[in-house]
N, C-alpha and C positions, 0 to 999 in steps of 0.2 A: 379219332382226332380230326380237328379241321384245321386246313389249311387257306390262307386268301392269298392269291395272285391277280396283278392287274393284266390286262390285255393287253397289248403292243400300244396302242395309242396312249393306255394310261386312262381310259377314260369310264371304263366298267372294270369290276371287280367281279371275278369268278371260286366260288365255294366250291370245293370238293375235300368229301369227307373218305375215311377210310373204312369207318365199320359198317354193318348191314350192306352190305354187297351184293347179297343175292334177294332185296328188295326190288321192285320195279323202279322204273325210276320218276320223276316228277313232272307233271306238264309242264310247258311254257305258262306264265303269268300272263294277265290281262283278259279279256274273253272271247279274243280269238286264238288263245296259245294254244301250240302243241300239243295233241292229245296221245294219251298211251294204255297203247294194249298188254291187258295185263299177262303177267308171265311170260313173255314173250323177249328175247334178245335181237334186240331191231335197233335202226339207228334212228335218231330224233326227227320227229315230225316236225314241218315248219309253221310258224306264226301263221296266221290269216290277218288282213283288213278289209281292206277293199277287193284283193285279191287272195284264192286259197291258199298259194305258195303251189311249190312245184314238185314235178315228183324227186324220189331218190336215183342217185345213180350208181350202180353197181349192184345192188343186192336191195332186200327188204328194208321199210320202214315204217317207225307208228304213223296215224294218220295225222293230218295236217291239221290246225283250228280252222274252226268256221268264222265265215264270213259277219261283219258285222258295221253299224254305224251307219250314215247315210250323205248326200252330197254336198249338203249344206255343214257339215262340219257342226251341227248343234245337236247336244255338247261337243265340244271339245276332248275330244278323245285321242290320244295314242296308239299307238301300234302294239301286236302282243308278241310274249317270246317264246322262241323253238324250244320243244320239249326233251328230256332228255333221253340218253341213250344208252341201251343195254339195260343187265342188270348186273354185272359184275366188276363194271366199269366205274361207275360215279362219274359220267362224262353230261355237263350239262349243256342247256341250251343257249344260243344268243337272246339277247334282250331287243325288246322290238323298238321301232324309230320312237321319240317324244314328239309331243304336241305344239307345235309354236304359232302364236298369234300375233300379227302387225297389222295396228290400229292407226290411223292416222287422220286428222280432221281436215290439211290442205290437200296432201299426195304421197303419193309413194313412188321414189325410184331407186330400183335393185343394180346393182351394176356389179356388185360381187355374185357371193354364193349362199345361199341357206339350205341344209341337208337338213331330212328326221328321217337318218335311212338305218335300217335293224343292223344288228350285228350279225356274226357269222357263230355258228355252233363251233365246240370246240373238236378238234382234231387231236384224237390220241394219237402219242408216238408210238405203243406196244404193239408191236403185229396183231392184227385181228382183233383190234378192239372196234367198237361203232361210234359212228360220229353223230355229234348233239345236232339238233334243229338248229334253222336259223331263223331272224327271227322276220318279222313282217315292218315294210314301213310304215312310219307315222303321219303325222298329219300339219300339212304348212296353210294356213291362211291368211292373205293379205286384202284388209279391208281400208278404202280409203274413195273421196271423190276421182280420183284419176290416180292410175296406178301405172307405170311405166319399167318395163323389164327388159333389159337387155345381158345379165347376167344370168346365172343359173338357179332351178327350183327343183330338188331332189327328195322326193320321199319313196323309198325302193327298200325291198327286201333284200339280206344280202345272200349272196351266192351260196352253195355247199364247198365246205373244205374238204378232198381228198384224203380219206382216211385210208388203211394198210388194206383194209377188205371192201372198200364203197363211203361212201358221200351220206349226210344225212341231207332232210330234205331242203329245199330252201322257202325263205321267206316270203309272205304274198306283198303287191303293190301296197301300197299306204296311199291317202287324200292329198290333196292338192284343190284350193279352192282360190279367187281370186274375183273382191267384188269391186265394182267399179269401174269408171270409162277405161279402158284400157288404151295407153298413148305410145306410141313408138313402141309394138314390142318387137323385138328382136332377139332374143335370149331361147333358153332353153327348160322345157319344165318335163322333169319323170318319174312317172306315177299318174295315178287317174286323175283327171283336171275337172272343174267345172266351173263356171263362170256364171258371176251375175251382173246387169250393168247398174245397177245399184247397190250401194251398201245395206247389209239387211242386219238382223242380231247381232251384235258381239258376244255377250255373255245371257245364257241363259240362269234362270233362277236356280241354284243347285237344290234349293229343298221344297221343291215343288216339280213333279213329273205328271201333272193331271190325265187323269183317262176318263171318258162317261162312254157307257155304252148300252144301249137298248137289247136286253135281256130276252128279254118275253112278252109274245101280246097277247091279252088273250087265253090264257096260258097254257100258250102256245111258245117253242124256245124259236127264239131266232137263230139262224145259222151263226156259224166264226166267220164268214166269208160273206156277208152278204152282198146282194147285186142291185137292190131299189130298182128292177126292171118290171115295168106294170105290166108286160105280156107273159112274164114269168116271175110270178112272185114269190117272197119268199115265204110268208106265211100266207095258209089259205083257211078259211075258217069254213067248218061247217055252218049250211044255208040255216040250221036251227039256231046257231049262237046269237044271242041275243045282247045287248046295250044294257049299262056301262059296262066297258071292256077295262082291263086291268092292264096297263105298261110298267111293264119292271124296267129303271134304267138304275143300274150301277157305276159305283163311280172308282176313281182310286186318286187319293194323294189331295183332297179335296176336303174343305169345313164342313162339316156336319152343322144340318139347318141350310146350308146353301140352296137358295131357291132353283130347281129344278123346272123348266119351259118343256112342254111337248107339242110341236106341232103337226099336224096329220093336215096333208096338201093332196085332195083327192083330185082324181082325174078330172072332174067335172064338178064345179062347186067352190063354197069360201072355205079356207083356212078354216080349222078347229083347233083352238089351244085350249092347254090345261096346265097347272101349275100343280109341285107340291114339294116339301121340302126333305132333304137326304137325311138319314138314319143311321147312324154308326159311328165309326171312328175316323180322324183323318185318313188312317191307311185306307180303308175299306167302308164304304157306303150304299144306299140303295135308296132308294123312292120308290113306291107302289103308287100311281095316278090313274085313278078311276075317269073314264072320258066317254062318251058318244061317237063310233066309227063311223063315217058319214058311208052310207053303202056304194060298194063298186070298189075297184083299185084305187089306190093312192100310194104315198112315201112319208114315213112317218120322220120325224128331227126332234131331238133332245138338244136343247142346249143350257148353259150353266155361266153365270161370272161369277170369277171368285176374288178374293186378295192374294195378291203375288205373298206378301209377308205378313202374318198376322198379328206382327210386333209393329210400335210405332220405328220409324223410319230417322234415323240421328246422324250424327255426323263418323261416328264407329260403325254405321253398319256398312256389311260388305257387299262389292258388287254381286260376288256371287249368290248372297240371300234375295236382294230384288234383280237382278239382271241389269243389264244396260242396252242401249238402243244406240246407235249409231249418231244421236245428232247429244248424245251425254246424258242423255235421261236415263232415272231409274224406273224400271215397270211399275203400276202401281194394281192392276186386274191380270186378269186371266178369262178369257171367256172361251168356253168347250160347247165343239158342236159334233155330235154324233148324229150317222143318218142309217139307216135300214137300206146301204148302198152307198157308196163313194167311201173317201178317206176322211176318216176323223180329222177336225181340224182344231189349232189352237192358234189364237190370236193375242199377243200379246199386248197390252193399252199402255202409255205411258199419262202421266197427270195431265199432261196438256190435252190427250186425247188424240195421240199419233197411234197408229195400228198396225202391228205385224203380223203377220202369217206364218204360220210355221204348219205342218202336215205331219199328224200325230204316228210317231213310230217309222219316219220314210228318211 
């Protein structure tokens, strides 16, 4: 049988069933929930976001989700929730803070409250039962030309409830992002903060996550980690390998036929570029570009534009299929730069020809 009870505020609903009891129990939702060790009678692991969540008090617990997302708040993501606990129990976890976005084209002044903080795991009343996860906070951003706070900014994990044998774990911190001159602050923000003095993305494209990456030179495989440091390179080629050299660059979430750039900027010398176009499927793509390596060190760069949406653009379609830019335009490119060293980068273009930056995966 299942039963639905709300929480004290009324504001989440908590499932517990009665059969399969001696199942493990469920993670926390989202991708940093609560993780669980199997077979094991422990009390619930806490959410992660920005922070892991904290440890248990009194006794053993599963482990906590991992960390994820980055400071920029793009996408837009929430917080995840505590995993549950036991296995005889059916005692589940909190649900992690939501995601709230405030846009605004004059200003922004807070003078109340805005929370996206998790919930608490539940707390059985039966002696010696274990208590659920909690869950992680979520994520507040306020984007606007001048933003003024003298109220409160809350994305927090919440606490452990005191169960009959120990506590399950608690929830990790949640984002906190705020762009814009900021004027008179005086208020309060908790959870990890970070600041820009410009407004930058609002909404990213949801059906576009582009990635290009320079695979192999030579073939020769490039590290996962490369360094682009000419005193320590990452690929070294035997003094026999001879011209034209082969650059494998893979793509992901990208048009196939998208013209593919590779440029090779050697220590001493001009630029060498080479063109050729990607193979496969939108998910999954690759170019093979045959080139001339100018001898000695250098750093090699792929780069790609592509269309944000490969549909025409109407008065139905949604922000979140092309994006939006801060000044109300919708994106209309995408250009990806991959390098043999530094952080992939993605620039967003809008039709007028305005440019963002965004740091692929950070």
């Amino acid at each position: 049988s299942i039963s639905l009870a709300p929480v004290a505020d009324g504001s989440i609903w908590v499932i517990s069933a009665s059969a399969n009891l001696t199942e493990d129990p469920g993670p926390g939702l989202g991708p940093g929930g609560g993780k669980v060790t199997p077979q094991a009678e422990l009390h619930g692991g806490g959410g992660a976001y920005q922070g892991p969540g904290g440890a248990a008090f009194g006794s053993s617990a599963h482990p906590n989700g991992d960390t994820y997302g980055n400071s920029l708040l793009l996408p837009l993501v929430g917080g995840s929730g505590g995993g549950g606990a036991g296995r005889t129990q059916a005692v589940g976890g909190g649900g992690g803070g939501g995601a709230i976005l405030i846009a605004a084209t004059s200003g922004i002044t807070l003078t109340g409250s805005i929370a996206a903080n998790g919930a608490q795991g539940i707390n059985p009343s039966n002696a010696g039962a274990d208590a659920g996860g909690s869950g992680s906070g979520g994520a507040v951003r306020l984007v606007a030309p001048v933003v003024s706070v003298s109220g409160s900014i809350s994305a927090v994990g919440a606490g452990s409830l005191e169960g009959q044998s120990g506590w399950g774990r608690e929830g990790g911190r949640g984002r906190v992002r705020i762009e814009g001159d900021i004027s008179g602050f005086s208020g309060t923000i908790t959870g990890s903060q970070s600041t820009s003095s410009a407004p930058g993305i609002l909404i990213l494209p949801a059906n576009i996550l582009p990635l290009l990456t320079i695979s192999s030179v030579g073939g020769l495989a490039a590290p996962g980690a490369p360094s682009g440091e000419l005193l320590n390179p990452d690929i070294v080629f035997d003094p026999a390998a001879t011209n034209p050299m082969a650059v494998v660059v893979d793509a992901q979430n990208l048009d196939p036929e998208t013209l593919v750039t590779v440029d090779v900027r050697p220590e001493h010398g001009p630029i060498v570029t080479a063109s050729g176009a990607l193979v496969g499927t939108v998910e999954t793509s690759s170019v093979t570009i045959s080139m001339d390596l100018p001898a000695g060190a250098g750093v090699l760069f792929a780069r790609a534009v592509n269309g944000v949406t490969a549909k025409t653009v109407t008065a139905s379609t949604s922000f979140s299929e092309t994006g939006l830019a801060p000044n109300g335009e919708r994106f209309a490119k995408v250009e990806l730069m991959a390098a043999l060293g530094g952080t992939p980068q993605a620039v967003y273009i809008t039709p007028s020809g305005r440019r963002f930056l965004v740091p692929v995966g950070k």
